[in-house]
Legacy VTK file of the C-alpha trace (Angstrom):
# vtk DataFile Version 3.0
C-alpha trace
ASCII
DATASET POLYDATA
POINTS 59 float
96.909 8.136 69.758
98.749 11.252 68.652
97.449 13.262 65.802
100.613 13.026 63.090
99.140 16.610 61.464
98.948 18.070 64.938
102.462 17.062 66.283
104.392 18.099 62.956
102.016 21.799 63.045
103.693 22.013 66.670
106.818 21.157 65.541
106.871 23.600 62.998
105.915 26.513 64.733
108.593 25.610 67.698
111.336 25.640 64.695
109.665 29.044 63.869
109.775 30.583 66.952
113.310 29.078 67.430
114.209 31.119 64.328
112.441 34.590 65.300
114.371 34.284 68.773
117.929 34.023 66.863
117.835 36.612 65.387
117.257 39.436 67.784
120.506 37.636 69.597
122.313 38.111 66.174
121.565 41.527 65.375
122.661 42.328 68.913
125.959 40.551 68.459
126.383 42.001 65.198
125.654 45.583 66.561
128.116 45.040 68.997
131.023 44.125 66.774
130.468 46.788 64.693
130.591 48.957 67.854
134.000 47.462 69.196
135.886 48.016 65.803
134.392 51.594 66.242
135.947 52.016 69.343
139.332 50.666 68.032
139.253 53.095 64.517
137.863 56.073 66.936
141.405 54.985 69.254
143.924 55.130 66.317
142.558 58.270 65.158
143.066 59.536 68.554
146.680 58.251 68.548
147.378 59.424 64.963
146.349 62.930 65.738
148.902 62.826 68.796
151.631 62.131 66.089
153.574 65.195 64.995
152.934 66.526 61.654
149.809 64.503 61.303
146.830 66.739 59.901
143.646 65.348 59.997
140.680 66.064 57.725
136.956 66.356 58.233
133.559 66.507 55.641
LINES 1 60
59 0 1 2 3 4 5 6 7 8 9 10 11 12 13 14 15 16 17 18 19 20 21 22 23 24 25 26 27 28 29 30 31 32 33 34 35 36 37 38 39 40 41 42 43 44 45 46 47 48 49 50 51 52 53 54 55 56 57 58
């Protein structure tokens, strides 16, 4: 016969672990996203200092 407090101690620590291995995968997605609109704002700049007239600033 199966041990109830044994099973649901498993089962908890699977739903654990199922939780510390989502997030790695979300921070990565997240990190990724972030670096995609990068790309995009770091194209338009490129485009808008190609415009005549245009005078960009830096800090």
């Amino acid at each position: 016969m199966l041990n109830p407090e044994l099973l649901e101690r498993i089962t908890a620590r699977r739903a654990e672990l199922d939780e510390l291995e989502e997030q790695p995968a979300k921070q990565l997605a997240e990190a990724r996203a972030e670096r995609d609109e990068l790309a995009v704002a770091e194209r338009v700049l490129e485009r808008m200092s190609e415009q005549p007239g245009w005078v960009g600033t830096t800090t």
